[in-house]
N, C-alpha and C positions, 0 to 999 in steps of 0.2 A: 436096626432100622425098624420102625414102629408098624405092624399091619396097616393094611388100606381100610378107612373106617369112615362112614359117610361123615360130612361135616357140618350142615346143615345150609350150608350153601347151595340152592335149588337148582342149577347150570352144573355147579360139579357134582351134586349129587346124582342128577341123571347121566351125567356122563359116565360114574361109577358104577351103577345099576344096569349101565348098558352095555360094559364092559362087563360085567357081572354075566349077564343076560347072555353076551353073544358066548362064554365060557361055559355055558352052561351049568354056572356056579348059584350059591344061596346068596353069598355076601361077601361084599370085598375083600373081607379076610380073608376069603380061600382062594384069594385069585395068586396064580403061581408068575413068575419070570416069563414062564412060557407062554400061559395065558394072554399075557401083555404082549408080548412080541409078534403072537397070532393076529391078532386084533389089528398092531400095528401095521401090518403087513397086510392084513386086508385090505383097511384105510388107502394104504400108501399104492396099493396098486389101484384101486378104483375112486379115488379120491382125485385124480389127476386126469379122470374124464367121461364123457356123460355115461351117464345122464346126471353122476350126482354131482360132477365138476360147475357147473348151471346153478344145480341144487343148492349148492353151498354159499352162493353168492346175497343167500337171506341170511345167512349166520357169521359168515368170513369173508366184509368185503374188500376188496385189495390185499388178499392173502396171496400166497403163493398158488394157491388153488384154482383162483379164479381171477388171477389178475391175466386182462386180455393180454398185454406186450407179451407173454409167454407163451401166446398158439402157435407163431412160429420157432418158438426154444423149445420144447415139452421136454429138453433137459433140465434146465431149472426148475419145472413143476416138480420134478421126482426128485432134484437136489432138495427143494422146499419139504416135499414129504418128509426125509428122510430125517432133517433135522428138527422137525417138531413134530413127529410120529416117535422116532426112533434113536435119536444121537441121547435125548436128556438119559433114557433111560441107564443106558450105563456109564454116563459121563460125571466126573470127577466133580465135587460139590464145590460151590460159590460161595462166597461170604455171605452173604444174601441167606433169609430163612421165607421158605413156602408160607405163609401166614394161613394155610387153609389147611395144612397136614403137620408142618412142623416139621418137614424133612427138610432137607436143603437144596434150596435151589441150584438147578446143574450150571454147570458151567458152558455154557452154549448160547451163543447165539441165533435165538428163531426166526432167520433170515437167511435168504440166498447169499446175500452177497460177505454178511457175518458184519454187519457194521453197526448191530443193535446189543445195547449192553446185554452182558454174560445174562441168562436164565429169567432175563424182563421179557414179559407179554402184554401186548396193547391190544386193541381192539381187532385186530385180522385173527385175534388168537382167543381174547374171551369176548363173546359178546355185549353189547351194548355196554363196553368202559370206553375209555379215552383213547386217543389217536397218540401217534410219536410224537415229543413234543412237548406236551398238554404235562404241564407240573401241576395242576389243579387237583386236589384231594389226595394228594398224596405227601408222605411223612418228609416233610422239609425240601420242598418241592422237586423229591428224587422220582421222576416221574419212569412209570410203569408198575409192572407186579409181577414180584420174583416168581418162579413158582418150578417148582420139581419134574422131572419127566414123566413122574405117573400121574400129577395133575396136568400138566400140558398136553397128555393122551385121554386124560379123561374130557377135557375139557374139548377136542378134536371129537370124540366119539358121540358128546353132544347131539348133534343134529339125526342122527340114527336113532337115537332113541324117542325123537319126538315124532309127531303126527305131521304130516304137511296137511294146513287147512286153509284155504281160501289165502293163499300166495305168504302163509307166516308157517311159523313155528310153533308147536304145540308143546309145552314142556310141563308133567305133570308131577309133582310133588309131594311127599306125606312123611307125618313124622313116625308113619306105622312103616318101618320098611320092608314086609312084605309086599304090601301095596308099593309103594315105590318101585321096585324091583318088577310086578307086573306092569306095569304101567311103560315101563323101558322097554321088557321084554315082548311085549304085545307090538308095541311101535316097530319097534327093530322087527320082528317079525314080518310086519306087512313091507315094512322099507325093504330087506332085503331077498322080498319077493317080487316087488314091482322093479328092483335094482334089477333084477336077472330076466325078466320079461323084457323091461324095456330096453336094457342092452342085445337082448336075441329080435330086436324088430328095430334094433338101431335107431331106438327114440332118444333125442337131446334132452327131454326134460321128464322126471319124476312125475308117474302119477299124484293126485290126490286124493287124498278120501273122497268116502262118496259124500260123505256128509258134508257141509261146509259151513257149518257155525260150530264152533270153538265148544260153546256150553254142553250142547246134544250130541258132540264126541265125544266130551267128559265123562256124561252120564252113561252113556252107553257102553263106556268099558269099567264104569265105576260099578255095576250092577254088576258084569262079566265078572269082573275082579271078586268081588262080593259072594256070589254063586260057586266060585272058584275054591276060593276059603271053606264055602260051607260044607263043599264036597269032603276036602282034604283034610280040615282041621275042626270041622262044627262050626260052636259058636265062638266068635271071635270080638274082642271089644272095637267098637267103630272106633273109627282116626277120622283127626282132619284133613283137607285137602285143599290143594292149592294150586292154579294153575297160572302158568307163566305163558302168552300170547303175543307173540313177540315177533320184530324183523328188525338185523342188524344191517339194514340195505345203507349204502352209503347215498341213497336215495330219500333219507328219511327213515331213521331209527325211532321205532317204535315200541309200547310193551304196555299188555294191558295185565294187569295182575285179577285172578278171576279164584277168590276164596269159597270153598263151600263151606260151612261151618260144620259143627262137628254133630248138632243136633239135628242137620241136615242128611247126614252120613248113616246116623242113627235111625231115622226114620226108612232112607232107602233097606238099610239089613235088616230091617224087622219085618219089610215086605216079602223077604222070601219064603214066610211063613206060608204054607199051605190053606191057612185061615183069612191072610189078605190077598194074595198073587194073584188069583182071578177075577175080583173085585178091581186092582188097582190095574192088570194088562186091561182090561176094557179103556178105563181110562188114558193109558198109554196108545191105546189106539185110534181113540179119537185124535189125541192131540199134535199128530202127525200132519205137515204140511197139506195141501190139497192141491194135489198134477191134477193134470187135464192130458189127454191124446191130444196129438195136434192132427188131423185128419188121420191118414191109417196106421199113425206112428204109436207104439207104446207109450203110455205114461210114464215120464220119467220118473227117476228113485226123491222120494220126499229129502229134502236136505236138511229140514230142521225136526225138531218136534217142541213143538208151542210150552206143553208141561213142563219139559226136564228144563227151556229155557228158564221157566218161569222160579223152577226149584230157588234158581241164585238171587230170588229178588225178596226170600223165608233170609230171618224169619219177619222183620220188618214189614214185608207186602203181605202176613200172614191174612187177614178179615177180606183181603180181596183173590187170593189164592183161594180159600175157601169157598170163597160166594161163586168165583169163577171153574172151577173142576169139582168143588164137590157135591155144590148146590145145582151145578150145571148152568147158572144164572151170567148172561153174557154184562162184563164187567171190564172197565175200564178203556183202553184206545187199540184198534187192529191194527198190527201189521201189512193190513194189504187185502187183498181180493183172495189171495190164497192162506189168510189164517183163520185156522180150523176154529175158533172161539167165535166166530161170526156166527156159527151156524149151531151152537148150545141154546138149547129150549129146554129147561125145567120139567116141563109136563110132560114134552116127548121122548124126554131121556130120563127120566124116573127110574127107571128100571138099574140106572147108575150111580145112583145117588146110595150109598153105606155110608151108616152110620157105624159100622164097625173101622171102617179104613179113619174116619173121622175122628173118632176115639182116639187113636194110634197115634195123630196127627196133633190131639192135641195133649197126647203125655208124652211125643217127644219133641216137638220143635217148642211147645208153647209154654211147657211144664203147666198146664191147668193145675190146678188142683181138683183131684178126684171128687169131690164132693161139688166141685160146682160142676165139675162135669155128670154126675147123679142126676143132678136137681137139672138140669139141661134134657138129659133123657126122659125123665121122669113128665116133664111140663109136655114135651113131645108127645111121648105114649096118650097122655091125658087130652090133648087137646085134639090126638087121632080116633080117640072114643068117643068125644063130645062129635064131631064134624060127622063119623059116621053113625052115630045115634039118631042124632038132631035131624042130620042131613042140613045142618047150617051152613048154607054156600057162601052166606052174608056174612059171618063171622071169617069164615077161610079167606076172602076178599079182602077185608079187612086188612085181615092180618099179614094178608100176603102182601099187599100195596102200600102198608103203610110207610107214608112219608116222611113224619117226621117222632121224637119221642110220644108227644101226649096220642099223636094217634095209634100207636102203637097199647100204650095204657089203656086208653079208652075202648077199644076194642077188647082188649083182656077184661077189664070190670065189667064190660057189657056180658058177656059169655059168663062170666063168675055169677055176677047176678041173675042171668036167668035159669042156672042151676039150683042156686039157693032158692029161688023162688019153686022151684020143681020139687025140692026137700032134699035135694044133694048136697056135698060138700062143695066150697069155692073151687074153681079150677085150676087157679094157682095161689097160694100163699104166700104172706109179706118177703119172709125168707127167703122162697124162692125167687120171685120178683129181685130181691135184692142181688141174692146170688148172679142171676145170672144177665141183668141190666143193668146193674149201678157197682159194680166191684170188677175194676179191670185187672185181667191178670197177666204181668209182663208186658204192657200195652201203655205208652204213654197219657191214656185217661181211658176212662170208663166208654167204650163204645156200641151205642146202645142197639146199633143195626150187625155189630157181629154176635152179640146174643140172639136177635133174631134169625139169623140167619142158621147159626147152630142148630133150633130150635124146627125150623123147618128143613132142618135138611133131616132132623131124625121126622118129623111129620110125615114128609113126604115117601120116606122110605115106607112108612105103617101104611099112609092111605095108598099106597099105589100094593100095596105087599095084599091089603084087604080087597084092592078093584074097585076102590071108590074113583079114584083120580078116572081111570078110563071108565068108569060109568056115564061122570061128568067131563068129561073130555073138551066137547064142541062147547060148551057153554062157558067154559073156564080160559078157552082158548083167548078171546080178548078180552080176561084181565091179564092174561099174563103177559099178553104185550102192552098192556099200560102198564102194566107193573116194571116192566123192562125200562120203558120212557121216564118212567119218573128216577133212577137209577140216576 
């Protein structure tokens, strides 16, 4: 019989990992007979009533589990256990081949009463497939799907390994499988701490995280994960990720598939460099929801964070990602009275604004090319010399407000020009010019307000780094809300 080896199937591969996880094993390979039998037997005991009996009705619904007719039998819940927990495992093989491992499906019926073909599983058994029945999608319309007793226990083990968030399912995926394996092992952790709490206070239903959007769960165990590796093994090559959002309610089957890409992935592991991590937790802490007390009560815990949702909209939303967190320039539609980007002011948050985190951001989500990222810094430095030399407030207005391309040019040749006239070199040259307003890189055209904005985000860094910005403070304060308006 072939070792247990993930399959790339994301439903059983968390099942595997969470079996993995509750063994205290690396990888399915080393999961033992025993292993298996433990697990099952967890399952099969607390599986058959609350809090996670309730719980299960997002991922198995009309299972043996949670099917109401059985509150007064709770024999037949345990008969159900026993037969898709624990009979495939040692039971005699079917003609039928598991299509996900290549063992042989058991010979068993995953039903109370044994009236569903030998080692077939329908929807009370894998999430969101077909109901009994239903020959749809299937090879000569022999409807269900064989499958083995260590895939019908992984496939049970399932929902333990995910996150409960806002009344679904959390199931997180990677082709790196130690990240996969944390990912389960972390969820199962908190699941079978809230299991045992909420059973010693005889609570019916499973907490949920505190968090309750899907994205800013991700990210926050995705960094965990990350931090994790860097302790145990260094440096690690990023992977992709992928996350499954899901309810298999017979109320309305649902599933939102939520991809991080991989230059995504990349960019969070390089943050845990000692040279960006203080730089970017500022960041991170702005962008945390915004409670209120409600009279003498504590502020409740923030549930999202505005950033990490934002990570999944890179690289695509990159020129307004940028404008919005690193230019600190408020960009685009709010979420509400409580999202934290309402309240980003450029000038009064200077102090946040890295051009080093910006670099980072754009050799790995955007792949720049290095030299137009030079000529980027380069035009910055330059035009933070001219504004504090000059003291040209009219030029900085300019440039900061401008609307559309020629005002943006025209503003630059005025500035060029009045140095040549002083016996200086131009301020910026044609090259650069071209570099970095007329040559798009990775970006469906040439976008000539995210060079600008590049450009003043290293600006802004030098004039506020020099004390020019808070010298000019009160006086810059309304352009910078026209400059917002015109946005």
């Amino acid at each position: 019989m072939p070792e247990l080896d993930y399959t790339g199937h994301p439903f059983l591969d968390v099942g595997l990992a969470t079996l993995t996880a509750f063994a205290r094993k690396r990888h399915p390979a080393e999961l033992t007979d025993e292993d298996l039998q433990a697990a099952a037997e967890y399952m099969a005991r607390n599986y058959v009533v609350n809090p996670l009996r309730s719980f299960l009705s997002v991922a198995f619904p009309n299972s043996g589990f949670t099917q109401p007719a059985y509150n007064k039998t709770p024999e037949k819940r345990e008969i159900y256990a026993r037969r898709v927990l624990m009979s495939g495992l040692d039971a005699a093989p079917a003609d039928d081949t598991d299509p996900f491992t290549g063992r042989p499906a058991a010979a068993v019926p995953y039903d109370v009463k044994g009236e569903l073909p030998l080692g077939r599983a329908f929807r009370q058994h894998i999430p969101l497939t077909t109901g009994e029945g239903y020959i749809n999608f299937h090879p000569q319309g022999d409807a269900g799907i064989p499958l083995s007793g260590e895939s019908m226990l992984a496939f049970q083990a399932l929902p333990l390994g995910c996150a409960k968030v806002g009344g679904r399912l959390l199931a997180v995926h990677s082709d790196d499988p130690g990240l996969l394996l944390h990912f389960a092992r972390t969820f199962l952790r908190e699941n079978l701490r809230n299991i045992q709490i909420a059973q010693a206070a005889r609570e019916k239903k499973l907490p949920e995280t505190s968090l309750h959007r899907a994205r800013t769960t991700l990210i926050v165990h995705l960094l965990e994960a990350q931090r994790e590796v860097r302790r145990s093994a260094g440096v690690h090559p990023p992977a992709s990720l992928t996350a499954y959002y899901f309810t298999n309610s017979g109320q309305g089957a649902d599933l939102e598939i939520i991809p991080l890409p991989l230059e995504v992935t990349a960019f969070l592991d390089a943050l845990h460099s000692p040279r960006y991590q203080p730089a970017w937790e500022a960041l991170v802490q702005r962008g945390w929801q915004i409670t209120k007390a409600r009279k003498e009560k504590q502020a409740p815990s923030p549930r999202y964070n505005r950033l990490y949702e934002d990570l999944f909209t890179l690289p695509q939303e990159a020129a307004t990602f940028l404008r919005r967190y690193f230019l600190r320039r408020k960009a685009g539609k709010f979420w509400g009275k409580d999202d934290p980007t309402q309240t980003y002011h450029s000038l009064k948050e200077a102090g946040l604004i890295s051009w080093t985190l910006t670099h980072l951001f754009l050799r790995k989500v955007l792949h720049m090319d290095e030299n137009r990222i030079e000529h980027i810094r380069k035009l910055g430095d330059d035009l933070a010399r001219y504004v504090v030399t000059q003291n040209d407030r009219r030029f900085f207005n300019a440039f900061w407000m401008a609307r559309s391309y020629s005002d943006l040019r025209m503003a630059l040749l005025r500035a060029s020009n009045a140095e040549v006239r002083r016996g200086n070199p131009p301020i910026i040259t044609l090259e650069q010019f071209l570099a970095i307003f007329e040559m798009g890189e990775n970006l469906p055209y040439a976008d000539w307000r995210l060079g600008r904005d590049l450009v003043l985000i290293r600006l802004f860094e030098q004039l506020h780094a020099q004390g020019w910005l808070q010298q000019h403070a009160d006086e810059l304060e309304t352009t910078d809300k026209e400059a917002e308006e015109s946005l």
